[in-house]
N, C-alpha and C positions, 0 to 999 in steps of 0.2 A: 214649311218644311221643318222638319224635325232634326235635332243634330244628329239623330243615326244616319239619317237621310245622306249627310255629306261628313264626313271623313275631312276633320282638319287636320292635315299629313302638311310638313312640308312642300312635299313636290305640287301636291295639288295646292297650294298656296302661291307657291312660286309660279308654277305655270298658268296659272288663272292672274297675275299683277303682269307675268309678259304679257300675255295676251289682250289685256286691257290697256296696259302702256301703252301695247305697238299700236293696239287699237287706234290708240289717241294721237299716237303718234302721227299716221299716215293721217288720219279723218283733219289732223293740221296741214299736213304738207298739201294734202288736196282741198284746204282752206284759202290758203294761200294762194293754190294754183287755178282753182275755178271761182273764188269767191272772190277774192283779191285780184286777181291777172297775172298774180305774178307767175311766171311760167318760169320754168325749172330745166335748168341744163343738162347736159345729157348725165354731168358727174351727179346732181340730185335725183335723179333720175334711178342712176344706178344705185343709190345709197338706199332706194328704195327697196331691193330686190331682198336683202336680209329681212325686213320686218314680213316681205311678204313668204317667205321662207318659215319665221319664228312665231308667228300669228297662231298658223296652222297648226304647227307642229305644239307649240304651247298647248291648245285645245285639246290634241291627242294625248297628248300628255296627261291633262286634267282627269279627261276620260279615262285612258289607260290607269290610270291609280286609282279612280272608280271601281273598276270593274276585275282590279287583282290583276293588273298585268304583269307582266319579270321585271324586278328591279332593274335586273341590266339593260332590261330596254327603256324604260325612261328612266335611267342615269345616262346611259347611249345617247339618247334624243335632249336629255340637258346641256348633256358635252355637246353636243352640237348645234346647241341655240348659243351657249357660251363661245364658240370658236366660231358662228357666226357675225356675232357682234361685235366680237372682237377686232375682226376681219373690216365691219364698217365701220369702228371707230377709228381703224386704220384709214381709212378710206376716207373717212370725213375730217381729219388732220390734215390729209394729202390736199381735200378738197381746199381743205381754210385755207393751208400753207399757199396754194394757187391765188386763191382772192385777195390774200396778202400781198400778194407777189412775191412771194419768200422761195419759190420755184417755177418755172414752167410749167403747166396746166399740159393738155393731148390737144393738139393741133386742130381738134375738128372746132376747138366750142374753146382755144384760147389764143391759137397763131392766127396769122396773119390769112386772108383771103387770098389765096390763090386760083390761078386759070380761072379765070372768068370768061376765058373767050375772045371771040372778035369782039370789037368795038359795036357792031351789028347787033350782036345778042346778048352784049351788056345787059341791058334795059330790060331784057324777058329772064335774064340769070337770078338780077338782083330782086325783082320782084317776087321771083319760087323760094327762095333761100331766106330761112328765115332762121339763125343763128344766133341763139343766143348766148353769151358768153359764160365761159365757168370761172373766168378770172375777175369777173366782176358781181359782188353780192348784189343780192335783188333788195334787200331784208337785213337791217340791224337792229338788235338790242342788247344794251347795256355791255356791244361792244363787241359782242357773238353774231354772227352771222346764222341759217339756218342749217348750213354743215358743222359748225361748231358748235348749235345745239344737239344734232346728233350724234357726237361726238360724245356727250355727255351722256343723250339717254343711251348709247348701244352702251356703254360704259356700265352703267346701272346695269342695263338689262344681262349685260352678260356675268355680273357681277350676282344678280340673281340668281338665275341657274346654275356656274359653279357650285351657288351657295348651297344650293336643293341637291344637287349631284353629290355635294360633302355630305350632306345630312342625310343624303338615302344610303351612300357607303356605310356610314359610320349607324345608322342603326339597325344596317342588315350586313353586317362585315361577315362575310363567311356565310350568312345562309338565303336561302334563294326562298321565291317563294309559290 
């Protein structure tokens, strides 16, 4: 490929390093979860839903500044991988702070087992129910849990797109294209 071929713009820089982060991101988290066993609480679970949001959207992004799309739409589409990530690094603090114990976790995956039934169907409840907990990390290193590592990368990543969203303002302030 030639460098006419591709446009090194900001925004296409920045959306093409989300997109390969998140990439790497999840292809870990489903390292973890099918290669390792360790299986993922409902709260990582959920943590997962922005990358699967910002993946995409990052791509179109890439594309869109390929192909001459409106600045306002991918600064649009940055502000919104930026306020998504933002949202799970909120989310993965809330996660750690659970694992730590430094608050209550949601009842499904950190309280206590309720109704279980007769004594009768104890034994057919416990067997279906397969619960894993969010207040206890599956995974440490060097101290972080794998909520606390996403904490860091939404952190980055959202920290990216702002970054791309400043620099497509600021080199098209005023005009459209």
């Amino acid at each position: 490929m030639t460098s006419d071929m591709i446009r090194t713009r900001p925004v296409t820089a920045a959306a093409l390093a989300i997109a390969l982060i998140g990439a790497a991101t999840i292809l870990g988290a489903w390292f973890f979860q099918y290669g390792l066993g360790l299986k993922p609480c409902p709260l990582c679970l959920e943590q997962r839903y922005a990358y699967y949001f910002a993946i995409p959207l990052a791509v179109m992004v890439a594309l869109g500044d390929q192909v001459g799309a409106s600045r306002k739409v991918l600064m649009a589409a940055l502000v919104a991988i930026a306020l998504g990530m933002l949202w799970n690094a909120g989310l993965g603090v809330y996660h750690s702070g659970v694992e730590w114990k430094f608050w209550a976790g949601p009842q499904e995956c950190s309280g206590a087992l309720d109704d279980l039934g007769s004594a009768g169907g104890l034994l057919n409840k416990l067997q279906s129910i397969t619960v894993v907990r969010c207040d206890e990390a599956a995974w440490r290193f060097l101290g972080l849990s794998l909520a606390g590592y996403n904490v860091i990368i939404s952190l980055a990543l959202a920290a990216i797109a702002a970054w791309a969203a400043k620099m497509e303002w600021r080199t098209g302030a005023g005009a459209a294209r």
